[in-house]
N, C-alpha and C positions, 0 to 999 in steps of 0.2 A: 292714793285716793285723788282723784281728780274733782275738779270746784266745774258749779256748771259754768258752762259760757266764759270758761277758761277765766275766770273773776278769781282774783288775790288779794286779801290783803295781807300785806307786804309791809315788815318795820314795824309795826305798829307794837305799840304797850296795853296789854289785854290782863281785864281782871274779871275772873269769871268763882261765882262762891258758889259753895258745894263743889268746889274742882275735884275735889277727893274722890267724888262717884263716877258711878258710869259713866253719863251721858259730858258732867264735864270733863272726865278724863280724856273722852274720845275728841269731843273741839279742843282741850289741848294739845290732845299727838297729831290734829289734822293741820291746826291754827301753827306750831313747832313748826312746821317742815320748811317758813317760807321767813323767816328770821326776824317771826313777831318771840318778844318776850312777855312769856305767860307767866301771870301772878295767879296761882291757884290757892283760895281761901276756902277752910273746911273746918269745920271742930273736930273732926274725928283725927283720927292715931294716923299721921301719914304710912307707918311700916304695913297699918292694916286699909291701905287703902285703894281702889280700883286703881289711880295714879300710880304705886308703888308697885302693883301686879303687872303693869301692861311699861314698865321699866321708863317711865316719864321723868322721875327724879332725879334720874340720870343725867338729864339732858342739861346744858348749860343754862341757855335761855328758860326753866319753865322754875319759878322759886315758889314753894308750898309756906303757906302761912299757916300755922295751925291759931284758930281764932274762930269764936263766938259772934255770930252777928245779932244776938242780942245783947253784946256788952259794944256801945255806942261809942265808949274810949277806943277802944282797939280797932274799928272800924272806920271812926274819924282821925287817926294817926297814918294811915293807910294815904301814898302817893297822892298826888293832886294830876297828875300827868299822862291819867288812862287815855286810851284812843277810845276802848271801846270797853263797857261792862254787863256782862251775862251774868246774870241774877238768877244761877239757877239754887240754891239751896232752898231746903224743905225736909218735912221729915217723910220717910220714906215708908209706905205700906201700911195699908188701912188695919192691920192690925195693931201696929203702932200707935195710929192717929186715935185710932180707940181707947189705946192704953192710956195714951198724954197728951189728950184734949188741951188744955191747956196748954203746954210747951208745943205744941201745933197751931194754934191760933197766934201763940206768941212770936211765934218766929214767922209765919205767914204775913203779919201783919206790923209788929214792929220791927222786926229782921228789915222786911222790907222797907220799912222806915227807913232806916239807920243807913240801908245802902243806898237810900234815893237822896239821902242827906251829903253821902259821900259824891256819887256822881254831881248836884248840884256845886258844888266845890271843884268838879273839874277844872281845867283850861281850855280846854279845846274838845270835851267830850264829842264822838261823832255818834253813837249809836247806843242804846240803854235796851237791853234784852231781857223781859222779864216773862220767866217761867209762868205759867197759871196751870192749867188743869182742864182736863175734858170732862173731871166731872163738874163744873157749870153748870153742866148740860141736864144735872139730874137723873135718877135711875132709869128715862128711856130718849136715846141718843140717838138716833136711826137717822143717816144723812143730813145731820146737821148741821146749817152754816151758821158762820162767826155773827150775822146778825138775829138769831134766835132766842128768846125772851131766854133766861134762866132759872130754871124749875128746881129748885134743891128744898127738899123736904122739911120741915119744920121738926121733924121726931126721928131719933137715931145718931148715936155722938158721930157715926163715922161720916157725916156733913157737914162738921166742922172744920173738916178740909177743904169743901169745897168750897162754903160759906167766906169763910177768911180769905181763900183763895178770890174770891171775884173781890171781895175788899181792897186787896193787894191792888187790882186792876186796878180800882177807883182811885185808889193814890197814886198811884202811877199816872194815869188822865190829869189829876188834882196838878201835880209837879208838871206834868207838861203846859196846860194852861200857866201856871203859875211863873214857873223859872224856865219855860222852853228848853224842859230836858226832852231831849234827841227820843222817846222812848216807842219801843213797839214789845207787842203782847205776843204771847207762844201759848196755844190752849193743845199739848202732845195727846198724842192717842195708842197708847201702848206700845211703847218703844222697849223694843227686848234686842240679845246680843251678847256677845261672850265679856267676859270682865263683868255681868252684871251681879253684884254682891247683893246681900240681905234675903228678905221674903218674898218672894214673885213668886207668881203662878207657874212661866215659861221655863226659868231655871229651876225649879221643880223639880217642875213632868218631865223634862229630858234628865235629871238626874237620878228621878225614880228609874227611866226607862235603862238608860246602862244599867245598872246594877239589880234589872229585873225584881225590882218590888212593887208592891200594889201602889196604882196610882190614885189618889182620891180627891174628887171633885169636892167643893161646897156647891151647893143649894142643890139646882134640877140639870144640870149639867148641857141644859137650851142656852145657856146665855152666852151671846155671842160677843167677839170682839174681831178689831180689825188691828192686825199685828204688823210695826214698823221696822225696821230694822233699822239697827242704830247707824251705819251709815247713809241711807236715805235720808234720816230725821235732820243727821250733823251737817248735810248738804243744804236740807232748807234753812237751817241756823244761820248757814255762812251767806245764804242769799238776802237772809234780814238783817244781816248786818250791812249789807253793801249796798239794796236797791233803795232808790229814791223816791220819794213824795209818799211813803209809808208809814212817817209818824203819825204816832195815835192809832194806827190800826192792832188789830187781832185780827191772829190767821193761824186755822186748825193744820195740824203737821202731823200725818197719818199715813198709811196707806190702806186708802178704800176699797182696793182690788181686795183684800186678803181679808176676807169678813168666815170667820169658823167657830160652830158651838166650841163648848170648852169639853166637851164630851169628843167632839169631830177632830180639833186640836189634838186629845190627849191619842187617839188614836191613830193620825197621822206621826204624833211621834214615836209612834211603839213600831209601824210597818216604819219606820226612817232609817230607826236603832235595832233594826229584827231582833226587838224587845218580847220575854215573855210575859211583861209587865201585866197584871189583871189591872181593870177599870172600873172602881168603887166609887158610885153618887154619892154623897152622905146625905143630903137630901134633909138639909139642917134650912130654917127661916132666917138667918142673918139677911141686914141688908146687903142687899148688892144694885150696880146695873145692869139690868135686865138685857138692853141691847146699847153697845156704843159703836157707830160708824161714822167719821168723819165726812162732812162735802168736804173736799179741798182747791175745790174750785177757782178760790181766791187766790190760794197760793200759788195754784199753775197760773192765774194769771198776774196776777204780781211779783211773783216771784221765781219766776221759771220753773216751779218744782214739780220732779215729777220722780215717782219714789220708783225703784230700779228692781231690786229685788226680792225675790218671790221665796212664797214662804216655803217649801222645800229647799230651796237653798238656804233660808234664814235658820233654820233645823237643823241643817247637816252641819253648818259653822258653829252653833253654840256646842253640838254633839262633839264635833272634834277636839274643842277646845275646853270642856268637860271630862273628857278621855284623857285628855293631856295632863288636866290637873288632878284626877285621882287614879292615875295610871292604868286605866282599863285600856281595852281596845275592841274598837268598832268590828 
């Protein structure tokens, strides 16, 4: 994987929480290659974890902490000597977030606490990476930039993600005014990819589509999103860590090119997989977003970003490596 603008960094001691998942697992095996040592912190089971799947553990430089960032001990006991810290843990999938409002709010907000507490403590902190959410944005998202009021509904638990989520920001702003920690904001916009474990929509629908079973939408199956691939998203990661005079900002990391109903989607993957998967609306009122599409404007121009790969090839790679793990063939 190549870094834009041939940009490394190089040596460095990286503590990035929720390493365990996707999204951190993949800046570990990018961040690995250039003889930075990665400290990945997660509560989950390392044997069950994206890290452990995509053979990270292995590596010498990258050491798994299994740890709570709602227990403040265990996360202020944690090095004083980071270069740099990705903040990305959260709980994952809004059915989740439904389930454990609370422990979603808890860790949104005092997690983040606890690790903004940590990075104040640095020595030489260079850069504070903190996860937020596209949903800020509210159930209707359409071309939206990072200076856009935040519309999140007052009725329906699954806004308590989002809610807590922009709080997080505010203490993050809070800590920068305050202690001049290093920090820049991440609002993702549907980052999908192989290794991606739990409930998503994307690993889904292509795993209904192998094995030819019915795929089913919720709501009206209009509702569009704009789909990144996790190595375009890990590219603008490593650009916010390294460009300059960016603290304090947010910047949406998406790819705007690739806007499809989830109806359009489920069916682009079924001709992908020459799936004879049928396609069931359920056509059920849960909340959802209606439409989310990133501007990314800012980030192409702050940050060089410019996302690569198109979602027929984003399909065909999660497809392969779906095949791979429940031994079908394409």
């Amino acid at each position: 994987m190549q870094l834009f603008n041939n940009s490394i960094i190089k040596s460095k001691k990286i503590l990035i929480t929720g390493g365990g998942g996707f999204i951190g697992s993949f800046l570990a095996k990018t961040l690995c290659q250039y003889q930075n040592r990665i400290v990945l912190l997660d509560a989950c089971d390392p044997a069950n974890s994206s890290a452990q799947e995509m053979g990270l553990l292995d590596q010498d430089n990258i050491e798994f902490i299994q740890a709570n960032i709602l227990n403040q001990l265990d996360v202020l006991k944690l090095p004083k000597d980071f270069d740099y810290i990705i903040h990305a843990a959260g709980i994952l999938g809004i059915k989740k977030v439904c389930e454990y409002p609370l422990l979603t709010a808890d860790v949104n907000v005092f997690g983040t606490r606890n690790v903004l507490e940590l990075a104040r403590q640095q020595k030489d902190l260079k850069r504070f990476i903190l996860f937020s959410t596209s949903e800020v944005y509210g159930p209707h998202a359409e071309d939206v930039r990072e200076e856009a009021p935040s519309v999140i509904p007052n009725v329906g638990m699954r806004w308590v993600y989002a809610s807590s989520k922009q709080f997080s920001e505010y203490l993050l702003k809070a800590f920068i005014k305050e202690y001049a920690i290093p920090g820049v904001i991440i609002r993702p916009f549907n980052v999908y990819g192989p290794f991606r474990k739990g409930s998503n929509a994307f690993t889904t629908f292509v795993t209904r589509a192998l094995a030819n079973e019915e795929i089913i939408i919720t709501g009206d199956g209009k509702q569009s999103r704009c789909w990144c691939y996790i190595d375009d998203f890990v590219q603008g990661i490593i650009q916010s860590l390294i460009k300059e005079n960016i603290i304090g900002e947010a910047f949406n990391l998406g790819n705007s090119n690739e806007s499809l109903s989830m109806f359009d989607l489920a069916q682009k993957i079924c001709k992908l997989t020459n799936s004879q998967s049928t396609i069931r609306i359920l056509g059920n009122k849960e909340e959802d977003v209606q439409d989310r599409q990133p501007n990314i404007s800012k980030a192409k121009q702050l940050l060089d970003y410019q996302p690569q790969i198109d979602i027929e090839t984003g399909i065909t790679k999660v497809a392969e490596w779906l095949a791979s793990s429940i031994s079908l063939t394409l």
